[in-house]
N, C-alpha and C positions, 0 to 999 in steps of 0.2 A: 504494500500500500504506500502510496507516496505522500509524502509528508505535507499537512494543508497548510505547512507554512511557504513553500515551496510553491502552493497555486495559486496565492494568495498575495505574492511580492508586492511591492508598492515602491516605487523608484522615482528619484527626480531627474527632471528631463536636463541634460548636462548642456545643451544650447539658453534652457530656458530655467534656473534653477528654483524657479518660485511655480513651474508647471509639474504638477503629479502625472504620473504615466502608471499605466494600470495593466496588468498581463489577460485583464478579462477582454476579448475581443468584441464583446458586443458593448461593452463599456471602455472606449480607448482615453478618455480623459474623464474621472471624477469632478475637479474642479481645478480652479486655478485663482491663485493667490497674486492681490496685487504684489507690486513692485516696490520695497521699501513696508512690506505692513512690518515686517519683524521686527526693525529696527525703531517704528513708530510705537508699537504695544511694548519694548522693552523702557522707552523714554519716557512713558508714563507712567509703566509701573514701578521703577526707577523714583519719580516724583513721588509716588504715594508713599513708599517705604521712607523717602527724606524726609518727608513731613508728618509721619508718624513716629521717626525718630523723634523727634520736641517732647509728643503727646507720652511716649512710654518713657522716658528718662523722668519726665515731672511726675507721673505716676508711681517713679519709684524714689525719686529725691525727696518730695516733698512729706508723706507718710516718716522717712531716713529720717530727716531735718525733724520735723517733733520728736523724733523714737530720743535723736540722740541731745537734742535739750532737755528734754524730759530727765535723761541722764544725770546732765549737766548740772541740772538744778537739784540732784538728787544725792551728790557729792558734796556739795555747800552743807555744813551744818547747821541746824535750826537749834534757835533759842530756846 
């Protein structure tokens, strides 16, 4: 039996690197991928991870910053 990964290849066209080529003959092109989406969907999700750096550092500093006043004030001895 031959192997279904084998009839099932999926390969990019080396003239055109953003077109899928398909081994199915009655299906010779599934789709095709503008020119540049890669590089557009990486520079966005790029921007979202920078700008959730801010939100998850304050999420962990600010909670820090009482933990360790709290401390602070907890070394001072009282009257």
């Amino acid at each position: 039996m031959t192997d279904i990964f084998e009839k099932i290849k999926i390969k990019l066209d080396p003239e055109r690197p953003t077109k899928i080529i398909s081994n199915f003959k009655m299906l010779p092109v599934l789709f095709s991928l503008p020119e540049g989406l890669l590089a557009e969907m990486m520079t966005y999700v790029g921007a979202i991870f920078d700008d959730a750096k801010l939100l998850i550092i304050l999420a962990i500093g600010i909670p820090l910053a009482f933990f360790m006043i709290k401390k602070a004030i907890a070394l001072i001895p009282s009257r």
